[in-house]
C-alpha positions in Angstrom: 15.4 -19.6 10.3 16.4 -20.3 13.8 13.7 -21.8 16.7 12.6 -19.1 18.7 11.5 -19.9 22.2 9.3 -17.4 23.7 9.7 -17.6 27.5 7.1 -16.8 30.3 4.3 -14.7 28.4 0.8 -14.6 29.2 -0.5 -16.1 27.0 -4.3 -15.4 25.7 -6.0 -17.7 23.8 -9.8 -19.4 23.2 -11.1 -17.6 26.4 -8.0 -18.0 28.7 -5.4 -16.7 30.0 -2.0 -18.3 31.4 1.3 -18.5 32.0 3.4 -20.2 29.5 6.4 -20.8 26.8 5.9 -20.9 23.5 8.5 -23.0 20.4 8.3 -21.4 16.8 10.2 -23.9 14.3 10.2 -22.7 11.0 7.1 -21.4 10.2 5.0 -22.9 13.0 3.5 -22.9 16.5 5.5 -26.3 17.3 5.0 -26.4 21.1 2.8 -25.1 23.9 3.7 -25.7 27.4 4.0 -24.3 31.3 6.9 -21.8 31.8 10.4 -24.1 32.0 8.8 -26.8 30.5 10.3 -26.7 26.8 13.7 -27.7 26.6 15.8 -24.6 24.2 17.7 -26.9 21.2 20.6 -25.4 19.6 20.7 -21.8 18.6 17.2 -21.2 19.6 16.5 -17.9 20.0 15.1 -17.2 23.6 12.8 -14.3 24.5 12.2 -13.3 27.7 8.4 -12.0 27.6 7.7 -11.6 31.5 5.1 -8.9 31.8 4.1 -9.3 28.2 0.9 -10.9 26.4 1.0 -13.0 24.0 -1.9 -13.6 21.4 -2.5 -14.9 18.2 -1.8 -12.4 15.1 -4.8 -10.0 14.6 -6.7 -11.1 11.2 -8.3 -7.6 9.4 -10.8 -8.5 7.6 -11.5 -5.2 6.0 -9.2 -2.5 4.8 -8.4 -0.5 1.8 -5.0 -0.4 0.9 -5.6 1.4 -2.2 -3.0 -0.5 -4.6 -3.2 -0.5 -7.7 -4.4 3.4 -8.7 -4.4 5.0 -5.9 -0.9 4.9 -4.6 -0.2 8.5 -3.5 -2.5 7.6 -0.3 -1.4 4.2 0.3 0.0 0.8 -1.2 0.4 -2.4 0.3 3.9 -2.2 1.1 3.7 0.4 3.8 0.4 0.0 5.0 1.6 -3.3 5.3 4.2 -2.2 7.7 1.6 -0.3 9.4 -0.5 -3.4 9.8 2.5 -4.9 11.5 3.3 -2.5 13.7 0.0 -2.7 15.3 -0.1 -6.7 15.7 -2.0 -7.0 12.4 -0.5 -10.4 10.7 -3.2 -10.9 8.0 -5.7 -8.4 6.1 -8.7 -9.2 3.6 -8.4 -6.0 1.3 -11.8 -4.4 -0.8 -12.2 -4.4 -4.2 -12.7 -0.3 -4.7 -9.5 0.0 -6.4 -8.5 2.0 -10.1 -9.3 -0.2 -11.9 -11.9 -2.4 -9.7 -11.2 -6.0 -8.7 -14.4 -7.2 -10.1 -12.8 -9.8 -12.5 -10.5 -12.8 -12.0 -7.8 -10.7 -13.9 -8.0 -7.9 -12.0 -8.3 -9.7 -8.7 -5.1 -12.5 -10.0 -3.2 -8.9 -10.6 -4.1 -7.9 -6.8 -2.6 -11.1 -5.9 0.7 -11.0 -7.9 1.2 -7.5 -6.8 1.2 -8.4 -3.0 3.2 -11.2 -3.2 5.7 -9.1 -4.3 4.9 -6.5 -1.4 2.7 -7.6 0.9 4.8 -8.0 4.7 1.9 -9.8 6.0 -0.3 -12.0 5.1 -3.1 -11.3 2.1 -6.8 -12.1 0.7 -8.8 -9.5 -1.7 -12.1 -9.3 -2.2 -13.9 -9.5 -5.9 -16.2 -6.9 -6.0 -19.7 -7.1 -7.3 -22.1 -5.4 -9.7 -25.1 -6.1 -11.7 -23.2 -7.9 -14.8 -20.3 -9.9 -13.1 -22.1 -12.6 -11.5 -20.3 -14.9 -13.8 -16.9 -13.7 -12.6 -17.9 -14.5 -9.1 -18.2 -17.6 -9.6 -15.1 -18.5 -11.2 -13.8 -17.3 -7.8 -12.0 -20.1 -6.0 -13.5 -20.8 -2.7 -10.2 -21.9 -1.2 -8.3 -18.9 -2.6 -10.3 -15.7 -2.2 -11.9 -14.0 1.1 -15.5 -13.4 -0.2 -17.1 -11.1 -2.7 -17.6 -7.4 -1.1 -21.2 -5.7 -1.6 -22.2 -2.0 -1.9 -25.4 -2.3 -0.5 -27.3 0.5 -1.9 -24.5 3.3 -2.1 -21.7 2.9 -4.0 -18.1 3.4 -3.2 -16.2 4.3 -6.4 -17.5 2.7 -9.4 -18.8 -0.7 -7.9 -22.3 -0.9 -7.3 -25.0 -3.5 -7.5 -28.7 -1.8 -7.6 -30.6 -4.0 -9.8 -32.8 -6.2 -7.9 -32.5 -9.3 -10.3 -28.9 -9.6 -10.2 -29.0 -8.7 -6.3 -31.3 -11.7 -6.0 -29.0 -13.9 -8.4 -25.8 -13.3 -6.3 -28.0 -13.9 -2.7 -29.4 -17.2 -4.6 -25.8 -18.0 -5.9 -22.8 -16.9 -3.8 -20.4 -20.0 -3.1 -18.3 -17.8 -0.8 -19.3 -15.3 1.7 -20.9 -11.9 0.4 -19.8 -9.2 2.4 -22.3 -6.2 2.4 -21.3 -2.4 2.8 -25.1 -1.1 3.8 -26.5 2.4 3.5 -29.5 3.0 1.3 -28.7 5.4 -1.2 -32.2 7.0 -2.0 -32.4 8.2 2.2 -28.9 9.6 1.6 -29.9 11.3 -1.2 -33.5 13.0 0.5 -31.1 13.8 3.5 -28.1 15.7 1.1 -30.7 17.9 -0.2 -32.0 18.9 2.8 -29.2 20.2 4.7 -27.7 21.4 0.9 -30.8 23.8 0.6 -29.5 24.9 4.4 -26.3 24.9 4.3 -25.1 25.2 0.3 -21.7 24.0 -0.1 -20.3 24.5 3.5 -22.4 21.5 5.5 -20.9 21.4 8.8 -19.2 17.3 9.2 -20.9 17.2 12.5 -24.2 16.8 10.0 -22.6 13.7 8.2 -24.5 11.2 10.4 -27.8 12.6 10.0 -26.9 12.6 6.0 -26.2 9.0 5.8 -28.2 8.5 8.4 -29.2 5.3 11.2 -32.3 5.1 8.8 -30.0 4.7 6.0 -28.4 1.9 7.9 -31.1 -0.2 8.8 -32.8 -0.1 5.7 -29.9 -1.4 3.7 -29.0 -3.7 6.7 -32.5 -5.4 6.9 -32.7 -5.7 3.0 -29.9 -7.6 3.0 -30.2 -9.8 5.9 -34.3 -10.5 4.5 -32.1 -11.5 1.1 -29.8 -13.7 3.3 -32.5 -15.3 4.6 -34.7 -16.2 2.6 -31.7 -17.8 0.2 -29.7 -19.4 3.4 -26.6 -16.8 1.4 -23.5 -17.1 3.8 -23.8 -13.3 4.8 -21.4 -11.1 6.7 -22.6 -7.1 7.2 -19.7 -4.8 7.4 -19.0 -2.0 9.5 -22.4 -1.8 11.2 -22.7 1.8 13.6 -26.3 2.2 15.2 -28.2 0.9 17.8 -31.2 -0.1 15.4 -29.4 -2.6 14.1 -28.7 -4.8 16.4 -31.9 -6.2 16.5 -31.0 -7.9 13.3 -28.6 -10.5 14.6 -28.8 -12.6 17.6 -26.5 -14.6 19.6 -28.4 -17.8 19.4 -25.7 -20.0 17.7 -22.0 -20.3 18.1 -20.2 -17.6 15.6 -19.1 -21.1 13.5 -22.6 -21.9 12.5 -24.2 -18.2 12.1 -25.5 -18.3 8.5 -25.1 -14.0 9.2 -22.4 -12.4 10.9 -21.5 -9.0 12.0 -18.7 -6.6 12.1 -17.9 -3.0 13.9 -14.8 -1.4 13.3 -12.5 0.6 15.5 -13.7 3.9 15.1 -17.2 3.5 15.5 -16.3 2.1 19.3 -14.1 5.1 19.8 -15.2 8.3 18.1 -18.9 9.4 18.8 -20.3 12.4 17.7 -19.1 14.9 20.4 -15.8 14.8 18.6 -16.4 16.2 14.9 -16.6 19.8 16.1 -12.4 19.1 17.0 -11.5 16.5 14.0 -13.9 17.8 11.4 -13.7 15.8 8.4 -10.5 13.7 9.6 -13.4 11.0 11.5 -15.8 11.5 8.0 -16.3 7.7 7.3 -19.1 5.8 6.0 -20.8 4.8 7.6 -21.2 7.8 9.4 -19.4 7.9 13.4 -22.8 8.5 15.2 -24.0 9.1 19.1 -22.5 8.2 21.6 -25.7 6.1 22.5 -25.0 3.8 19.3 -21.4 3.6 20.3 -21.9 2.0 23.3 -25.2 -0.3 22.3 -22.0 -2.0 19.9 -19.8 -2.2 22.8 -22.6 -4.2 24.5 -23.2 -5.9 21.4 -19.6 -7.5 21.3 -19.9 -8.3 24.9 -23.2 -9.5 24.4 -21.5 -11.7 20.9 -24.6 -10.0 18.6 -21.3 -8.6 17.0 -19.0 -11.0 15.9 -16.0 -9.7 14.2 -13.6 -6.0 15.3 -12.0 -4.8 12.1 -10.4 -1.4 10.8 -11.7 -0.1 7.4 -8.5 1.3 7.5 -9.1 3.5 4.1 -6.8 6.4 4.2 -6.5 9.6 2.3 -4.3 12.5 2.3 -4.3 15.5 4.4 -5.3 17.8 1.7 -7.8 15.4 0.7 -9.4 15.2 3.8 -9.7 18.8 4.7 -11.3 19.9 1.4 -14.7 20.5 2.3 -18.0 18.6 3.0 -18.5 17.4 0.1 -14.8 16.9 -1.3 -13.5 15.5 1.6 -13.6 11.6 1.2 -14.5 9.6 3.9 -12.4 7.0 5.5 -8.8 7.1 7.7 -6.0 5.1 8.6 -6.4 3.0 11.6 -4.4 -0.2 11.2 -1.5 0.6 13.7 -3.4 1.8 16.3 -6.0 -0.6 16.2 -4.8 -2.9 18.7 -3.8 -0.5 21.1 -7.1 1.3 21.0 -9.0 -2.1 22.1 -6.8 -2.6 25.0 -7.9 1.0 26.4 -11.7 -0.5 26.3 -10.1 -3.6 28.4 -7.9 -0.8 30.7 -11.6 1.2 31.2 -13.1 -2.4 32.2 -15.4 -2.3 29.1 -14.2 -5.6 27.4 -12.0 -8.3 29.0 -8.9 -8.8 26.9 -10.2 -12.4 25.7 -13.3 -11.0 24.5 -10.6 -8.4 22.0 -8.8 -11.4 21.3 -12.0 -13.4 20.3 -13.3 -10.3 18.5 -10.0 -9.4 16.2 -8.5 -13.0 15.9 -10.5 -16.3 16.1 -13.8 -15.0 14.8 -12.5 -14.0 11.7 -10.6 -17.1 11.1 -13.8 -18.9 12.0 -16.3 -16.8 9.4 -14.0 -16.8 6.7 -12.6 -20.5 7.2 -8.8 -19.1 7.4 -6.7 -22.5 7.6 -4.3 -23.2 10.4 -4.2 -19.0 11.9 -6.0 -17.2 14.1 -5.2 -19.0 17.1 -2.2 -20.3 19.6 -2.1 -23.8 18.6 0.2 -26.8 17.9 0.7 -26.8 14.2 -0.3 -23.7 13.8 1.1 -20.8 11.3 2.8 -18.8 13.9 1.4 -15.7 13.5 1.6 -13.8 17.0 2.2 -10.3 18.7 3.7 -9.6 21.5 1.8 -6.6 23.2 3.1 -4.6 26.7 -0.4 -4.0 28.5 1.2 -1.2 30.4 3.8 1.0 28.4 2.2 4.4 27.7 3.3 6.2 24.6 1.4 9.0 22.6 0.4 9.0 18.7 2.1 11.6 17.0 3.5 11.8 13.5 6.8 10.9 14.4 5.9 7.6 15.1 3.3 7.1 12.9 4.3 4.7 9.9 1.0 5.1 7.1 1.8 6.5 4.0 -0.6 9.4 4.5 1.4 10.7 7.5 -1.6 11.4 10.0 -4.0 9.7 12.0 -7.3 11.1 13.5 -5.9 9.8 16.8 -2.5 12.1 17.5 -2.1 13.2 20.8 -3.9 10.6 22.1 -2.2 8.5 24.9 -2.5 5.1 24.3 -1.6 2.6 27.1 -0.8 -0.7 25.6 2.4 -1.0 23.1 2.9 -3.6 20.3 6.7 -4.9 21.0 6.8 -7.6 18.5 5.1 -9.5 16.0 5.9 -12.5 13.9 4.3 -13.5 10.5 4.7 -17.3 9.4 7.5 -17.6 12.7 9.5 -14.2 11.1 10.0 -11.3 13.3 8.6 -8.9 11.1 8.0 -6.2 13.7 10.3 -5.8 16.7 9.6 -2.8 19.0 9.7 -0.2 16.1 12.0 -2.2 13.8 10.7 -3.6 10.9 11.9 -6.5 8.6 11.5 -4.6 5.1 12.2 -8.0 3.6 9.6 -10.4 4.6 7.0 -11.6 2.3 3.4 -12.7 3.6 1.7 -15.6 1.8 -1.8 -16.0 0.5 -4.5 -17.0 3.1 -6.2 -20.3 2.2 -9.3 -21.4 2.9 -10.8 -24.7 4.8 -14.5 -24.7 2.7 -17.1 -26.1 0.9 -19.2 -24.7 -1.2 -20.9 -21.9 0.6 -24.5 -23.0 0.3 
């Protein structure tokens, strides 16, 4: 492929932010330098990014992308191109698929399938239960993400409730276990509450006090005491109350916390003063909660007690999602609009760009050892978006590319545009064009053994 030489961006990277050119040869970052100061060779390609930022490719390291079995809400292909769209250059995908990934087979067939599909780059998850310990450990630690955990409620047909084997894989895990935590019993004694009020017809807006910020903590704390007391390399997913903070602590640089944290998109955007207008369309677990909790996480990633932004981009169709309380599944797509949404908090003054940037792209490189991405450097996979701070445009289905054809979000006016993006030095996304043709590669790993 032909140098590209990206010319007078801002760049933003490890906390700063500065002028500067950028020299993509072949697949990598290969120079870094003040505006003027690298010499075009040949047929470089030159781009003129005046007014435009310029940051590393955003690593997701949580989303559902529901391939194989579930294809008639997503597949990796287009969500993939969704993923693009909004900056997205890698994703880590769960294991909650038909049938499970919680074998090496099934997780080798993962692989092979988005190889073949996958426009970005790609990591799955093997899931967990109480009688695959042994798969787990065949895992390779340079090769796979971590192992994902349903902490007390199950999603699908992965769960791990039996106290022995949760012990064994806290005692054992060689990569990092990544927990999903609500307690299922409290979500249980909460369902028949408001059933016995409300029947069949249980308003969504009652969702958070069903799975509940007690259900939350209780899970949460189990597993961090679990973490704890067998040093397991833990990272909690998707965490949406206040109580919870006071689990973590910003004592250590994210590199050497033994237990790291994650919020996703939603859960710093919805609160619960929007259910009576979206319904079961913002119905995720866990549950989108007061607007109280929404902004102790917002002060939690300023305050680095939160280490990682992600998606949980998990969609569903339209007629799935409006079929009731208890029908409707819970999740959405948020992958394209991800990106966008966190430059509105740095527009409102709520998070400084650098912080997003930390947040979305080096962290996760950092907790889940990614090799050579996740930042602008020399030698580096170049992996980078291109993002107009200041170019309004409004969600609406015609521009929305997920396979489910909605998003919780339309209408809304988002301020910040992704103009173009570049996986392993391709332009895969360039200001709505996509390169249908471009294949990610498999993220690797820079580990040892997780203990």
């Amino acid at each position: 492929m032909p140098d590209t030489l990206i010319h007078n961006a801002t760049i933003i990277n490890e906390g700063k932010s500065f002028k500067g050119d950028l020299l993509i040869k072949d697949e990598h970052i290969s120079a870094i330098a003040l505006p003027g100061q690298i010499q075009k060779e040949g047929t470089a390609r030159i781009i003129d990014a005046a007014g435009l930022m310029l940051i590393p490719g955003v690593i997701d390291d949580h989303v559902h992308f529901r391939e194989p079995g579930l294809t008639h809400k997503a597949d990796i292909f287009i969500e993939s191109k969704a993923a693009a769209a909004g900056g997205i250059t890698s994703f880590m995908d769960m294991p909650n698929t038909i049938p499970p990934a919680v074998s090496i087979n099934t997780l080798n067939d993962k692989y092979l399938l988005a190889s073949e599909r996958s426009l970005i780059n790609y990591s799955f998850y093997i899931g967990a239960t109480n009688e695959n310990l042994g798969e787990i450990m065949q895992a390779d630690p340079e090769k796979v993400c971590g192992v994902k955990l349903f902490m007390g409620s199950s999603t699908g047909n992965i769960l791990l409730d039996d106290r022995r084997s949760l012990m064994e894989l806290f005692r054992k895990a060689h990569i990092p276990v990544a927990a999903h935590c609500e307690d299922e019993e409290t979500i249980r004694k909460n369902t028949r509450i408001y059933s016995d009020q409300y029947g069949e017809n249980i308003p969504a807006d009652k969702h958070p006090l069903i799975r509940s910020r007690d259900a939350c903590y209780i899970a949460s704390a189990r597993a961090v005491e679990l973490a704890r007391e067998f040093n397991t390399r833990l990272h909690i997913l998707h965490l949406s109350t206040a109580d919870e903070m006071k689990l973590f602590n910003n004592d250590l640089p994210v590199g050497q916390k033994r237990i790291t944290a994650e919020v996703c998109v939603h859960h710093l955007w919805f609160d619960e003063s929007y259910y009576s207008g979206l319904g079961t369309f913002i119905k995720w677990n866990p549950a989108i909660k007061t607007r109280f909790d929404k902004d102790a996480l917002t002060d939690s990633l300023r305050n680095d007690i939160i280490d990682v932004i992600a998606t949980d981009h998990a969609p569903h169709t339209a007629g799935e999602k409006t079929a009731g309380y208890f029908r409707a599944p819970s999740g959405g797509p948020m992958v394209q609009h991800s990106l966008p949404i966190m430059f509105e908090l740095y527009h409102k003054k709520i998070l400084p760009v650098e912080k997003i940037i930390e947040k979305m792209c080096h962290n996760p490189a950092i907790i889940f050892n990614v090799r050579n991405r996740g930042f602008i450097r020399e030698g580096y996979k170049a992996d980078l978006c291109l993002v107009d701070p200041d170019d309004p445009w409004t969600v609406s289905k015609e521009n929305i590319v997920y396979k489910c054809g909605w998003s919780p979000l339309e209408g809304t006016v988002l301020r910040a545009r992704v103009i173009k993006t570049f996986v392993n030095g391709t332009l895969v996304y360039d200001n709505g064009l996509i390169n249908e043709e471009h294949r990610g590669q498999r993220l690797l790993f820079d580990r040892l053994i997780q203990r």
